[in-house]
ZATOR-42215 format. One record per residue (C-alpha): residue number from 0; residue in three letters; x, y, z. Coordinates in nm, 3 decimals. Layout:
# ZATOR-42215
{n = NUM res = ALA X = X Y = Y Z = Z}
...
This chain:
# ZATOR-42215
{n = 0 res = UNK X = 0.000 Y = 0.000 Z = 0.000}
{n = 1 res = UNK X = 0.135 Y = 0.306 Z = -0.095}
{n = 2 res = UNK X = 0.202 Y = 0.630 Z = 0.172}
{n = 3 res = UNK X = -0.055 Y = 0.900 Z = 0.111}
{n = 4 res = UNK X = 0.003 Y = 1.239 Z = 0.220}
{n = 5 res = UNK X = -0.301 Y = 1.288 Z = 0.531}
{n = 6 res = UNK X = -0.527 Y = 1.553 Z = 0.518}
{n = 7 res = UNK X = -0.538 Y = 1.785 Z = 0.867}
{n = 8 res = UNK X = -0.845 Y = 1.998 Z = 0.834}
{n = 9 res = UNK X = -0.957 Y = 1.985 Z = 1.184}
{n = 10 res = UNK X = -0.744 Y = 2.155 Z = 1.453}
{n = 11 res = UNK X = -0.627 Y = 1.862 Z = 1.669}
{n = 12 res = UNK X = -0.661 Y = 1.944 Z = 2.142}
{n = 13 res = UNK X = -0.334 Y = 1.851 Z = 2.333}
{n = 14 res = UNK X = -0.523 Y = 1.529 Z = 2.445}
{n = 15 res = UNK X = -0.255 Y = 1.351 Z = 2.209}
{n = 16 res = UNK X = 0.029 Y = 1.496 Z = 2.392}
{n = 17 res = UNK X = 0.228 Y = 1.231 Z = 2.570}
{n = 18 res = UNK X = -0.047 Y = 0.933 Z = 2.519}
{n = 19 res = UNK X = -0.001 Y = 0.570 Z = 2.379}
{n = 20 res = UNK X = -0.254 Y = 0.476 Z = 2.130}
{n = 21 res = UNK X = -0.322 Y = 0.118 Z = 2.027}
{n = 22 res = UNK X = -0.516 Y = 0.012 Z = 1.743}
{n = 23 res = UNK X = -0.671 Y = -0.370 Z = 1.703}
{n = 24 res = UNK X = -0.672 Y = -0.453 Z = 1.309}
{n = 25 res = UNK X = -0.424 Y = -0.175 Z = 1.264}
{n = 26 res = UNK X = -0.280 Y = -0.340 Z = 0.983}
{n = 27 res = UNK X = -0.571 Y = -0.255 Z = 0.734}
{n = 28 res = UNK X = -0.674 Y = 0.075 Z = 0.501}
{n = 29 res = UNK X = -0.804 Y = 0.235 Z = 0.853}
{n = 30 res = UNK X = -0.512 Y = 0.145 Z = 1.047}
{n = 31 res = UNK X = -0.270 Y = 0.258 Z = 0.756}
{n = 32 res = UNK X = -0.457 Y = 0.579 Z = 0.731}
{n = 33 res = UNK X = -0.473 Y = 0.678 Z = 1.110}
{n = 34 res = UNK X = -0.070 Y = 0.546 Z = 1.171}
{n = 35 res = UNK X = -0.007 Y = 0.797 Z = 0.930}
{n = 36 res = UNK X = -0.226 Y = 1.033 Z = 1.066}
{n = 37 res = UNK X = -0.131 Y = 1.030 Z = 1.400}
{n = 38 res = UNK X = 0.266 Y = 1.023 Z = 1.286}
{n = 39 res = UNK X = 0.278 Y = 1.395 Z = 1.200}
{n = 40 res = UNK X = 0.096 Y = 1.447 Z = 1.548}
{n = 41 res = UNK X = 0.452 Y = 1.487 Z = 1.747}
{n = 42 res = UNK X = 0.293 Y = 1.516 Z = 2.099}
{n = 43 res = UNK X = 0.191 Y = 1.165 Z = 2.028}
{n = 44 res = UNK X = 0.397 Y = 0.903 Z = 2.258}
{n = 45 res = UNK X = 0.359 Y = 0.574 Z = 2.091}
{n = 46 res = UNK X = 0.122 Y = 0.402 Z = 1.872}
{n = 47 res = UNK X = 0.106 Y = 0.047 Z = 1.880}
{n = 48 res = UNK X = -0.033 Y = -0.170 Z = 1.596}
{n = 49 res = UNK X = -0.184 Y = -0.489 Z = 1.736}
{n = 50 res = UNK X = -0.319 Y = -0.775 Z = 1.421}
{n = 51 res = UNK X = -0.318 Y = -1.129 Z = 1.343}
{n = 52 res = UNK X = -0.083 Y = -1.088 Z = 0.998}
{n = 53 res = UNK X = 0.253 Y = -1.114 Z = 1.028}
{n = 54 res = UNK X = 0.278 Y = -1.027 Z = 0.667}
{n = 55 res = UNK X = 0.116 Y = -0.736 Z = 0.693}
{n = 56 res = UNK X = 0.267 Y = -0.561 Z = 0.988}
{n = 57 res = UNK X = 0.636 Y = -0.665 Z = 0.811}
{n = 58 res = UNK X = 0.485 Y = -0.419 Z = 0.534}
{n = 59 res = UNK X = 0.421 Y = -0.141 Z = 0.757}
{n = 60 res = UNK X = 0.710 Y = -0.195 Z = 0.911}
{n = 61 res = UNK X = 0.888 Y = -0.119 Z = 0.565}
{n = 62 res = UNK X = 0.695 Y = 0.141 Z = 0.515}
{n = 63 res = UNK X = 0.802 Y = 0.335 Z = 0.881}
{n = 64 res = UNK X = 1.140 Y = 0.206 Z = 0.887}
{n = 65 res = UNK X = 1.301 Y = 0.473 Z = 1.098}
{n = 66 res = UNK X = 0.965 Y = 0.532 Z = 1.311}
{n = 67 res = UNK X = 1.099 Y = 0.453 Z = 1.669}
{n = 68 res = UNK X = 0.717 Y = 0.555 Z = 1.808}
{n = 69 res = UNK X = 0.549 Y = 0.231 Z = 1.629}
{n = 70 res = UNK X = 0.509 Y = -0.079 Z = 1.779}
{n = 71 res = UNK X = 0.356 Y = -0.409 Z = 1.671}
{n = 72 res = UNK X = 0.176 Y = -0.656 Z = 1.886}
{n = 73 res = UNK X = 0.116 Y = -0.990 Z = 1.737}
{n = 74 res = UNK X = -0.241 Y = -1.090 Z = 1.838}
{n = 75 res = UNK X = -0.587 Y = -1.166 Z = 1.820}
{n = 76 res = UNK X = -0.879 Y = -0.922 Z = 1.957}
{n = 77 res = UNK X = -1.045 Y = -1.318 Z = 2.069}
{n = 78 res = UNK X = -0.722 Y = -1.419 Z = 2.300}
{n = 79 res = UNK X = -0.849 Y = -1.165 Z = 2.572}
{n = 80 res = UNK X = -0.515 Y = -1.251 Z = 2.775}
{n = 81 res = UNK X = -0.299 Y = -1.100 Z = 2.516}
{n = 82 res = UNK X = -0.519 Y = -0.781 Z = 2.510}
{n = 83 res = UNK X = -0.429 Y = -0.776 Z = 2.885}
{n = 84 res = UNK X = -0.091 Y = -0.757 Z = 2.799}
{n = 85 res = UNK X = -0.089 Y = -0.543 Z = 2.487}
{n = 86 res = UNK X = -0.284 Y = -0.253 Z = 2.664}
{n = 87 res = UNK X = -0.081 Y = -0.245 Z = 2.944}
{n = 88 res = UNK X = 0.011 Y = 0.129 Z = 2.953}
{n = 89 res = UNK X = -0.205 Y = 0.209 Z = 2.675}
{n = 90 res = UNK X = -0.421 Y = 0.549 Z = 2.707}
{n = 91 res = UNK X = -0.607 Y = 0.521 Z = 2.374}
{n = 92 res = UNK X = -0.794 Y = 0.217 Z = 2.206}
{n = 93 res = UNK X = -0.933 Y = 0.244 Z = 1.865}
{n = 94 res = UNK X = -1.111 Y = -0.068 Z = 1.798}
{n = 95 res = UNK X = -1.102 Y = -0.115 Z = 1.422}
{n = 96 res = UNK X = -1.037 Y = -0.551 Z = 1.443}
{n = 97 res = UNK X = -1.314 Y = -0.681 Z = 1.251}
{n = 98 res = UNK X = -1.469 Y = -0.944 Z = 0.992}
{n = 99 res = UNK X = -1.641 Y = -0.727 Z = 0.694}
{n = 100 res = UNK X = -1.717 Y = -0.905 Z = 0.412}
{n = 101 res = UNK X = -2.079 Y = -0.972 Z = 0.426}
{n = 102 res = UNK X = -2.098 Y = -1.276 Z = 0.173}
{n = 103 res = UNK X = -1.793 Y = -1.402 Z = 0.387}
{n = 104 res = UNK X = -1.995 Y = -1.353 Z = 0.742}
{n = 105 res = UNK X = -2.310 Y = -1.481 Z = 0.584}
{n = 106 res = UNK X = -2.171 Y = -1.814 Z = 0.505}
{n = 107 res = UNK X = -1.900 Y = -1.816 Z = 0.828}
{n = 108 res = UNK X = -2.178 Y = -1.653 Z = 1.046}
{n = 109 res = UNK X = -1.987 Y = -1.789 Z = 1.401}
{n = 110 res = UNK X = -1.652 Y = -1.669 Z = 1.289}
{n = 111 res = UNK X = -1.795 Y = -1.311 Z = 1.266}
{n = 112 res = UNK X = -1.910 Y = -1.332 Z = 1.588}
{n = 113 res = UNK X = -1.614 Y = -1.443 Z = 1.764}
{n = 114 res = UNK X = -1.429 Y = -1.172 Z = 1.654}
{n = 115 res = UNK X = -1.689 Y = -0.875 Z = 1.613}
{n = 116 res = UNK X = -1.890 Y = -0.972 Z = 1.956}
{n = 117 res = UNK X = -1.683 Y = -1.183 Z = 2.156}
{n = 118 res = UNK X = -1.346 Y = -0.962 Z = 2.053}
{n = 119 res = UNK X = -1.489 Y = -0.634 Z = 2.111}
{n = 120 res = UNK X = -1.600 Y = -0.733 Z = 2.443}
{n = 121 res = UNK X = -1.264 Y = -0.905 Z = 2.537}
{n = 122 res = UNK X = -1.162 Y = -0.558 Z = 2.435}
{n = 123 res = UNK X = -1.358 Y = -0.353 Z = 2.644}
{n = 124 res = UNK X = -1.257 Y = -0.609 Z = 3.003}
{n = 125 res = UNK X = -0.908 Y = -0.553 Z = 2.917}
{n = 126 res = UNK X = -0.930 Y = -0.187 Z = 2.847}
{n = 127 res = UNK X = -1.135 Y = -0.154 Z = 3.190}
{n = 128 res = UNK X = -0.897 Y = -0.423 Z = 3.407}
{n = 129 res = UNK X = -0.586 Y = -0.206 Z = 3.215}
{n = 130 res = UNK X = -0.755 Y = 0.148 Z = 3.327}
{n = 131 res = UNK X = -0.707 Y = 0.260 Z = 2.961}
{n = 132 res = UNK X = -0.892 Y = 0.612 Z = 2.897}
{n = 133 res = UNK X = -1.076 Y = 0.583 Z = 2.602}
{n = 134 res = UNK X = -1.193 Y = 0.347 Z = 2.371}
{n = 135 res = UNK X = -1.397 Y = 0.437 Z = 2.033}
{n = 136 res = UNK X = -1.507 Y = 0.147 Z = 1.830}
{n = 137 res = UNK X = -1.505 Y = 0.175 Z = 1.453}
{n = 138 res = UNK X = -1.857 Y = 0.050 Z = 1.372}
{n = 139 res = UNK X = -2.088 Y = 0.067 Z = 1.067}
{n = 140 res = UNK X = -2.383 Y = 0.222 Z = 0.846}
{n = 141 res = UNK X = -2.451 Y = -0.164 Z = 0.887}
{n = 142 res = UNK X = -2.515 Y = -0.184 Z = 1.213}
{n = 143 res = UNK X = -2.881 Y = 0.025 Z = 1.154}
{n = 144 res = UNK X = -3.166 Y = -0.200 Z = 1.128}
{n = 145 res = UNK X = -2.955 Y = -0.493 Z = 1.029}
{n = 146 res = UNK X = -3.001 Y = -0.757 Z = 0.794}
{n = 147 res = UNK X = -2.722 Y = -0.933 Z = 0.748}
{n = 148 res = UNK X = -2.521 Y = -1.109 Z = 0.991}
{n = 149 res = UNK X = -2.234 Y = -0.849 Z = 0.925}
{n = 150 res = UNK X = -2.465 Y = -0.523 Z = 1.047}
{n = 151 res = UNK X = -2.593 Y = -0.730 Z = 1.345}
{n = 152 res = UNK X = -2.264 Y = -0.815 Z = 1.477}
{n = 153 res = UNK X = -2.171 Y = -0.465 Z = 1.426}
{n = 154 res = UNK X = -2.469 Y = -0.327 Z = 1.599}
{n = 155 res = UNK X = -2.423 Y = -0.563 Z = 1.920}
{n = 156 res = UNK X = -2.053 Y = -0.478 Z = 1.916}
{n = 157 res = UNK X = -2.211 Y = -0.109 Z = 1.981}
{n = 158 res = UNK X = -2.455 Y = -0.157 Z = 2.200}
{n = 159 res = UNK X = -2.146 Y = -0.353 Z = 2.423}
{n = 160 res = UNK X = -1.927 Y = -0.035 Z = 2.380}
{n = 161 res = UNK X = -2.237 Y = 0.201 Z = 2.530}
{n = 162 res = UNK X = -2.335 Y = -0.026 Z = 2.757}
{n = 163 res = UNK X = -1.968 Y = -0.096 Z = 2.930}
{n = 164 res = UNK X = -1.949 Y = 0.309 Z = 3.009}
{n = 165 res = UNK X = -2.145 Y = 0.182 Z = 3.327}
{n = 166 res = UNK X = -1.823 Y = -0.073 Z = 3.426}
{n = 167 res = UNK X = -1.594 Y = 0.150 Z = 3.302}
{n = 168 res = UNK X = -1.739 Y = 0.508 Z = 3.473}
{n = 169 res = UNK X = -1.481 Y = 0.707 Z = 3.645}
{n = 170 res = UNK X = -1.175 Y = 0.560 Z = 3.452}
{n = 171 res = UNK X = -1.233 Y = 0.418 Z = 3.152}
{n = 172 res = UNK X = -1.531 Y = 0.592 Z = 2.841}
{n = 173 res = UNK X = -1.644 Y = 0.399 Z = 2.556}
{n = 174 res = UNK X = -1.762 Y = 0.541 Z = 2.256}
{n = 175 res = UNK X = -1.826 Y = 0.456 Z = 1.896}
{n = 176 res = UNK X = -1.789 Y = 0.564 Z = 1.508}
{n = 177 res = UNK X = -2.055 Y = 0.479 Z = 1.277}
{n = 178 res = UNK X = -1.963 Y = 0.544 Z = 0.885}
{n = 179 res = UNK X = -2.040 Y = 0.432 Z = 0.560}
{n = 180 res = UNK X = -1.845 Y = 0.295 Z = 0.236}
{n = 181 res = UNK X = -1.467 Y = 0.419 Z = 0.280}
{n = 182 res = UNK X = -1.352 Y = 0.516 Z = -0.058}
{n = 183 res = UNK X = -1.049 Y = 0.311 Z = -0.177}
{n = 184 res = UNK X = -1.029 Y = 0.053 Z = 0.087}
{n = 185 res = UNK X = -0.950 Y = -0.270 Z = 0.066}
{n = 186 res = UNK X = -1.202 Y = -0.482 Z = -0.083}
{n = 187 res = UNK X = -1.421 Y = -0.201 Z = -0.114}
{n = 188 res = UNK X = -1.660 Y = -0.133 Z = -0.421}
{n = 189 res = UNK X = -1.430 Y = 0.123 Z = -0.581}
{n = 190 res = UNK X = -1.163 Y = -0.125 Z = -0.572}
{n = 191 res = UNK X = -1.384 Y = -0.392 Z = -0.736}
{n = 192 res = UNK X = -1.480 Y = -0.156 Z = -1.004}
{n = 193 res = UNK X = -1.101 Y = -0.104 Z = -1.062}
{n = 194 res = UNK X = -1.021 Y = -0.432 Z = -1.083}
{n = 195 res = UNK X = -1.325 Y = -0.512 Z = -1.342}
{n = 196 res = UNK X = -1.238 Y = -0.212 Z = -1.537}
{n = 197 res = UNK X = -1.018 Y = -0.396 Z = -1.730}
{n = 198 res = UNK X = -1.226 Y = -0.639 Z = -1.864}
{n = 199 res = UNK X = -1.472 Y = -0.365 Z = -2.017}
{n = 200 res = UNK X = -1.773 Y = -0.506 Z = -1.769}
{n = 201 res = UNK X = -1.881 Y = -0.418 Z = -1.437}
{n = 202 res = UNK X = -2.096 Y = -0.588 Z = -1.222}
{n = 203 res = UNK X = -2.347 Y = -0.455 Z = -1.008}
{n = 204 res = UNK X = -2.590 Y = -0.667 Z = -0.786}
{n = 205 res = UNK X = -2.911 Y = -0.408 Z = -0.841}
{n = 206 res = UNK X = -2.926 Y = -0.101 Z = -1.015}
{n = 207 res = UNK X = -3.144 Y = 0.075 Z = -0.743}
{n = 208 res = UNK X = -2.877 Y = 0.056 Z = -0.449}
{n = 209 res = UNK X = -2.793 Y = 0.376 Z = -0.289}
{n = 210 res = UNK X = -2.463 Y = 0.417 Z = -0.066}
{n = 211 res = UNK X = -2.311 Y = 0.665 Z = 0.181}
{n = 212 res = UNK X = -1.972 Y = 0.737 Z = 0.092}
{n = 213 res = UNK X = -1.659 Y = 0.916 Z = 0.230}
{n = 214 res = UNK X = -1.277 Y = 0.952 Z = 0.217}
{n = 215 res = UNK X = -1.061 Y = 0.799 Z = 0.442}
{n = 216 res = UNK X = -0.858 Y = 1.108 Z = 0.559}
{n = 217 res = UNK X = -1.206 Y = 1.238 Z = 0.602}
{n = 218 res = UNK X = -1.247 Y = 0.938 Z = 0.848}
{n = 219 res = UNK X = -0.949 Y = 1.028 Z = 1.027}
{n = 220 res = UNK X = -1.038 Y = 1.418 Z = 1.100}
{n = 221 res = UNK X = -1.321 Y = 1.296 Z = 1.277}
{n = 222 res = UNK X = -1.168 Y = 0.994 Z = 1.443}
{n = 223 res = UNK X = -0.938 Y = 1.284 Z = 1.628}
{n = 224 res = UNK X = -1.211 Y = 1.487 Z = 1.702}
{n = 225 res = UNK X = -1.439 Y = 1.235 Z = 1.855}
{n = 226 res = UNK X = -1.153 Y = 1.120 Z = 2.060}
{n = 227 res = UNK X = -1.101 Y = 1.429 Z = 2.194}
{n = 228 res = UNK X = -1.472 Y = 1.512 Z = 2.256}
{n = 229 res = UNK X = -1.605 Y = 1.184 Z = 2.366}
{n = 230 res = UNK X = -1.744 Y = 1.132 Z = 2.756}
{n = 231 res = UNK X = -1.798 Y = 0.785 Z = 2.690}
{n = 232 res = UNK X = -2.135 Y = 0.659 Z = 2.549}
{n = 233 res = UNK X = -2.169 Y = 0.842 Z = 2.235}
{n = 234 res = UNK X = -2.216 Y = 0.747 Z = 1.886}
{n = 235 res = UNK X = -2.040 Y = 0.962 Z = 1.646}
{n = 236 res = UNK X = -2.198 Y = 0.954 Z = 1.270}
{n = 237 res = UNK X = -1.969 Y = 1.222 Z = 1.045}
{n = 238 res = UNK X = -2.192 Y = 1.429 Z = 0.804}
{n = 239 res = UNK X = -2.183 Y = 1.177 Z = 0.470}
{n = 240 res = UNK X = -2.348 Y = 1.244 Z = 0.140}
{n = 241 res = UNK X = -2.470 Y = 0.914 Z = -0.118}
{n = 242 res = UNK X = -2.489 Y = 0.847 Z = -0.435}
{n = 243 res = UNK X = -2.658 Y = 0.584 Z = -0.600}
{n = 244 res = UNK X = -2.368 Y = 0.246 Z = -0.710}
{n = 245 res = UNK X = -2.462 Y = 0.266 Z = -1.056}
{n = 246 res = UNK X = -2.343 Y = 0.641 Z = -1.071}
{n = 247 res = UNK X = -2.036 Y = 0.569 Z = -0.895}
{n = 248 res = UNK X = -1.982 Y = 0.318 Z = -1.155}
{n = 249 res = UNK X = -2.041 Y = 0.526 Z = -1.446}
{n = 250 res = UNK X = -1.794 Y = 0.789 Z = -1.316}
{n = 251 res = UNK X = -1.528 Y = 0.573 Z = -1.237}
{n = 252 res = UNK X = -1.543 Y = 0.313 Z = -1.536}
{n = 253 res = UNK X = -1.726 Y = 0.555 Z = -1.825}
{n = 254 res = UNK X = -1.644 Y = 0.351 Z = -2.107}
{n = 255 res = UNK X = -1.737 Y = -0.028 Z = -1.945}
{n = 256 res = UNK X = -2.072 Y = -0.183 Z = -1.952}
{n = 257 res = UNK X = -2.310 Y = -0.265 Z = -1.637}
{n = 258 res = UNK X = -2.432 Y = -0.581 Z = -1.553}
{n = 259 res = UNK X = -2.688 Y = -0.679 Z = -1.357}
{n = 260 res = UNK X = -2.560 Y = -0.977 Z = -1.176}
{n = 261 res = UNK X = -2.865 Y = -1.024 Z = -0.882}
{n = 262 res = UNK X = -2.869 Y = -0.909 Z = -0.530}
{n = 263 res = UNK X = -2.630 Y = -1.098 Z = -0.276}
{n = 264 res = UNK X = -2.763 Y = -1.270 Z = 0.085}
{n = 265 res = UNK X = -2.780 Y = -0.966 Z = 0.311}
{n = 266 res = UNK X = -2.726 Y = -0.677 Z = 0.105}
{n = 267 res = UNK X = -2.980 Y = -0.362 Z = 0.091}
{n = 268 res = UNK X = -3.104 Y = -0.128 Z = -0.101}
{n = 269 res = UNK X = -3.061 Y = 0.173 Z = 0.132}
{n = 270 res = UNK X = -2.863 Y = 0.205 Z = 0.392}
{n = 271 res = UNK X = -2.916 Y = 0.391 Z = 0.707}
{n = 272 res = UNK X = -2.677 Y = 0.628 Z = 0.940}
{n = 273 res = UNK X = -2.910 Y = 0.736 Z = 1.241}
{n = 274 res = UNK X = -3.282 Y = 0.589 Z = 1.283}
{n = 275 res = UNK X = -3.592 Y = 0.751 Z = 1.388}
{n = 276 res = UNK X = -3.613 Y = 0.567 Z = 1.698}
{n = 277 res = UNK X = -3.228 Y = 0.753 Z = 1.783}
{n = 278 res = UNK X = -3.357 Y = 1.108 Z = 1.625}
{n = 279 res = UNK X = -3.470 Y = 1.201 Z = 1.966}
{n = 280 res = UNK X = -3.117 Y = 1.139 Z = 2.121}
{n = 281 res = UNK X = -2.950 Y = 1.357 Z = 1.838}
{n = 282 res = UNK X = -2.709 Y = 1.657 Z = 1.868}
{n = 283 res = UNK X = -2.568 Y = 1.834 Z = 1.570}
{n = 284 res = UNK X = -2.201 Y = 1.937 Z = 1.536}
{n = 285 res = UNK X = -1.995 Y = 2.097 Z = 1.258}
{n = 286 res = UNK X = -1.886 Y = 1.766 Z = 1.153}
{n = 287 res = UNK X = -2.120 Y = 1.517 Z = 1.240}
{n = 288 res = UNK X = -2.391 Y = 1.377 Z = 1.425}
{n = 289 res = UNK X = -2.382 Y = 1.291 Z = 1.809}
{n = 290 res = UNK X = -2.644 Y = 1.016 Z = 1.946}
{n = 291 res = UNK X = -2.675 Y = 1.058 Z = 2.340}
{n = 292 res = UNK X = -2.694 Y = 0.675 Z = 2.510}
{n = 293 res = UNK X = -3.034 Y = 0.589 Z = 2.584}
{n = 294 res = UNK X = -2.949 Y = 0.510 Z = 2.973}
{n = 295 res = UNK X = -2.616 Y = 0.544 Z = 3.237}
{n = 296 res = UNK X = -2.515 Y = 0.845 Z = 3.407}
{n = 297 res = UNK X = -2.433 Y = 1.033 Z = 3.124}
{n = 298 res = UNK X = -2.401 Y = 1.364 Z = 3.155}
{n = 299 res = UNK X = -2.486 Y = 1.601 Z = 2.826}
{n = 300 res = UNK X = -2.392 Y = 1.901 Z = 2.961}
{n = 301 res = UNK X = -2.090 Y = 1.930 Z = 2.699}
{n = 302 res = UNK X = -2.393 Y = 1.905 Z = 2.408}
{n = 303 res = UNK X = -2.632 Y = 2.132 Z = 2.559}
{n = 304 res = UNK X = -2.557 Y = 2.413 Z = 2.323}
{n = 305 res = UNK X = -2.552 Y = 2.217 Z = 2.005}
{n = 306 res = UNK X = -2.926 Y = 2.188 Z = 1.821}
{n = 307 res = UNK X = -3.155 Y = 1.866 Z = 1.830}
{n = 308 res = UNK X = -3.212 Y = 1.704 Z = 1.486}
{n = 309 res = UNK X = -3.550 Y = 1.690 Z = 1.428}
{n = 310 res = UNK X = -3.757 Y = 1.383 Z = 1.493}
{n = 311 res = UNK X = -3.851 Y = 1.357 Z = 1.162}
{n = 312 res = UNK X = -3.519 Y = 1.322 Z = 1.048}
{n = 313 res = UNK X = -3.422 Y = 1.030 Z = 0.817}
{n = 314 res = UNK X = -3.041 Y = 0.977 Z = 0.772}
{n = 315 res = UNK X = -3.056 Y = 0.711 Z = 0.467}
{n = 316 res = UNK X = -2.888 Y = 0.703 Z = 0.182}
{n = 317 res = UNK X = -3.180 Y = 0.665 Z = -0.056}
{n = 318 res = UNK X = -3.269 Y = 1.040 Z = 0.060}
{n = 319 res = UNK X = -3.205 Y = 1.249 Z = -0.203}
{n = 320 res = UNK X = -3.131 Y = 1.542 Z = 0.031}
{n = 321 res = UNK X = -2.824 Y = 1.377 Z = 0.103}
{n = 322 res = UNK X = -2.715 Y = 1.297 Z = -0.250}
{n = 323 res = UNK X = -2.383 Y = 1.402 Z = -0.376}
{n = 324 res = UNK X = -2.400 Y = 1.654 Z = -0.676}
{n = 325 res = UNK X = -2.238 Y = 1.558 Z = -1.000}
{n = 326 res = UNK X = -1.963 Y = 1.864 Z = -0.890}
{n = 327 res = UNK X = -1.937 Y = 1.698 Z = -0.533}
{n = 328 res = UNK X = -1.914 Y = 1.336 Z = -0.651}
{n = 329 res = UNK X = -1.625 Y = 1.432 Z = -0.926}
{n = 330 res = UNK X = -1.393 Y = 1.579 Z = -0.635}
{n = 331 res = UNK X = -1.465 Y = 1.271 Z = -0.421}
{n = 332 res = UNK X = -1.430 Y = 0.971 Z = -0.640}
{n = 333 res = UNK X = -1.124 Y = 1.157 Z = -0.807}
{n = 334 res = UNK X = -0.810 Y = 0.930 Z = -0.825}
């Protein structure tokens, strides 16, 4: 994977200054993207990259080769005695570890939860046993109203995070990130188009399918922000805009062909980034979205100035008042 040059558009707190940040599955596009991210952040400590692949931490190692601040824990987010001992010392968790693929969870449906259930909350004991300070979990537009196996790991893996912030009060706040389609990342739609461009045909599974989208620097921006905002029970949704698949593929691939290849076992239409049942727990920021947890001793005094969506509000991605503009989705998609 090539080193990209990361965006800084939001103006990062001295929260960073002198912590250890670990990220589970840190060997992937997110962990990539924030390791590079968080490299140009001096204050920073040490940021340690904990994964299964021994293949792929030897290539971020090549790619950091002088980077004394990095460090790489061999592990797995399901062997909750090696968390203990990889977040000894830690301050900061970001818990990206996950299975994604949906055709690959829908036919391996135990796997997925072994690692997206059972491994987030091994992650959230150890983080609370190892007083660590924070923990955001990088969830999914999946996760809302599920219906694959995928979303509904996803969404338990949140409502774990939320619900620890009553174990973990006083030393230790749990939050989480909720996003759509990352841009580039690996095995990601845009990649598959790539990859079928060649061949003069893509292949699309219906022609109706709407999805959010953003870039992954974007992603990071607001991964710094939330962890320097977050009391511990939040779920952060950044502002995304859709567009429907078959556009995306037109832009990207002008000169190929579509096919219509059939819907796969648990995909949707639409997907969905805050539902009506969470409107009424809803904050506004510049950058995003903030959904209040439904019980705990949370405190909102921190979002009391920031408006209420409005109960009516319907984050999907089949809305067209969140649809990209042919301007917008040029500058996005760009390569």
């Amino acid at each position: 994977m090539a080193r990209r040059s990361p965006s800084k558009s939001l103006t990062v707190g001295t929260f960073l200054k002198g912590k250890t940040i670990l990220i589970t599955g840190g060997t992937g596009t997110f962990g990539h993207a924030l390791v590079a991210r968080l490299l140009i952040e001096k204050a920073v400590r040490k940021i340690i990259i904990l994964s299964r692949d021994e293949l792929k931490q030897s290539q971020l190692q090549h790619l950091y080769p002088n980077e004394s601040r990095l460090r790489y824990f061999l592990g797995d987010v399901r062997d909750k005695e090696r968390l203990m001992r990889a977040f000894r010392g830690v301050d900061i968790v970001v818990h990206a570890a996950a299975l994604k693929q949906v055709p690959a969870t829908e036919y391996n449906p135990f796997e997925a939860v072994k690692t997206n259930i059972v491994g987030t909350q091994n992650v959230i004991d150890a983080a609370i046993d190892q007083k660590v300070l924070k923990v955001l979990l990088v969830s999914s537009d999946k996760a809302v109203e599920p219906i694959n196996l995928y979303g509904a790991t996803k969404m338990c893996a949140e409502k774990l995070c939320v619900a620890a912030n009553v174990y973990g009060a006083g030393s230790t706040a749990l939050s989480v990130i909720r996003y759509g389609n990352v841009i580039g990342s690996r095995g990601s739609l845009v990649e598959l188009i790539e990859k079928q461009r060649a061949g003069g045909v893509i292949t699309i599974t219906d022609g109706r399918m709407t999805r959010f989208w953003i870039n992954i620097h974007q992603v990071m921006d607001i991964v710094l922000e939330c962890l320097d905002v977050m009391k511990g029970g939040e779920i952060f949704v950044p502002k995304m805009k859709s567009a429907p698949v078959r556009d995306v593929m037109e832009l990207i691939a002008p000169d190929c062909k579509i096919k219509t290849i059939g819907i796969r076992p648990g995909e949707k239409i639409h997907e969905m980034l805050i539902t009506q049942y969470e409107c009424g727990r809803t904050h506004e920021l510049a950058h995003m979205y903030v959904i209040r947890p439904e019980f705990g001793a949370y405190d909102p005094a921190w979002l009391a100035r920031t408006p209420a969506i409005p109960k009516d509000f319907s984050y999907g991605s089949g809305n067209k008042d969140f649809k990209l503009t042919e301007a917008e989705a040029k500058t996005l998609f760009k390569r």
